[in-house]
N, C-alpha and C positions, 0 to 999 in steps of 0.2 A: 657133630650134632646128629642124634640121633632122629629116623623118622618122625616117630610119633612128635618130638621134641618140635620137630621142621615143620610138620603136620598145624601144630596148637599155634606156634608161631604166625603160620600165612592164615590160619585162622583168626587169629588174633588182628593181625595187619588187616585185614580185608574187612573187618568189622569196624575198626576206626576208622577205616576208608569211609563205609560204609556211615557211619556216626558223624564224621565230617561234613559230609553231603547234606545231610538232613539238619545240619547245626547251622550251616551255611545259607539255606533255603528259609531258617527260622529269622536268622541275621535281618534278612535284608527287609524284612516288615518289622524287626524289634533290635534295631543295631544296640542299644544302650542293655541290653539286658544282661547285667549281671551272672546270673545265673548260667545262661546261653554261653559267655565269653568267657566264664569259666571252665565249663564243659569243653568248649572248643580248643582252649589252649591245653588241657588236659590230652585230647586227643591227637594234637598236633606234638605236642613231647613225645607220644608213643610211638606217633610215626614218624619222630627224630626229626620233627620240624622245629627246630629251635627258636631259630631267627621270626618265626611268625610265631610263635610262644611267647619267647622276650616280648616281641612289642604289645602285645596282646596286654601282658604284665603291666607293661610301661604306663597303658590305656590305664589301667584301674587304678594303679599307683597311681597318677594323678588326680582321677576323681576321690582315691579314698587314700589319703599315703600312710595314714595311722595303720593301714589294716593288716593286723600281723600275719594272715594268712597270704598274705599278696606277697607281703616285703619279704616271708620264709619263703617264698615260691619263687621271688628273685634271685633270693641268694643259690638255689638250687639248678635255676638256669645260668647262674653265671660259672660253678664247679660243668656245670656241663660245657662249656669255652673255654673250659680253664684258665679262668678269670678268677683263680682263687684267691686274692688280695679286695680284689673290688664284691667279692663272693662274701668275704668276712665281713665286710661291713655292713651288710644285711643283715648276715645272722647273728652281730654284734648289736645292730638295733631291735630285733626280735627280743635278745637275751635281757637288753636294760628294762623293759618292760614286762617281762616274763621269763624271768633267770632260770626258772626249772623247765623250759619248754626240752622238752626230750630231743626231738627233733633238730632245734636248731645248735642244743649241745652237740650233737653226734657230728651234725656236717660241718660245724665250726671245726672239733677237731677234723676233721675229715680235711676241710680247707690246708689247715695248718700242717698236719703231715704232708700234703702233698706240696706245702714250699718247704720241706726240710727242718718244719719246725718240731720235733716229735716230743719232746717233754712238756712241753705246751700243747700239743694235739692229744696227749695222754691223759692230761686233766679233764679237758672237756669229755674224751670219749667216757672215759671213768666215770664221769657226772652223768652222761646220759642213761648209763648199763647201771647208774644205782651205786655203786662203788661208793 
């Protein structure tokens, strides 16, 4: 890794630190906010907080389980555990509702190549790139 590279990086970390704190601070006068808990699991991924991500997810998936932006946000924390089985079936609920979602194409394949599936991780990816 180059400086500058190292440089952008603890920039980047320090600012989600940074973003955390004040998300945190917002939490505890508006714990249900939406918005807020979005944000915050967002910033908790970047700095490779998973496990407080997931549940964060978990949190809204309950209040809203139709929301295909939560349920694609699940399946993307579970390829991060390499839970790619329990990963597919997220972005297999995304896709029955919204078959051309780019997104959930890509990481479906994405899921599937990484168990060995690859002529089936090829379809999907081809669908997401337009193919």
């Amino acid at each position: 890794m180059n400086v500058l590279t190292k440089n952008n990086h603890s920039h980047d970390y320090e600012t989600y630190k940074k973003k955390l704190k004040e998300l945190d601070i917002l939490l505890e006068t508006e714990p249900e906010d939406i918005t807020l808990l979005l944000e915050k699991a967002s910033c908790l991924r970047h700095l490779n907080k998973l496990d407080e991500a997931y549940h964060i997810y978990q949190t809204l998936l309950t209040q809203q389980p139709d929301n295909l932006d939560y349920v694609f946000m699940m399946g993307l924390i579970l390829i991060e555990f390499d839970k790619f089985d329990e990963a597919l079936k997220y972005f297999d609920q995304v896709l029955k509702l919204s078959p051309d979602h780019r997104d959930a194409n890509f990481n479906k394949g994405l899921a599937l190549q990484r168990l060995g599936k690859e002529k089936e991780a090829t379809k999907y990816m081809e669908k997401a790139m337009g193919f």
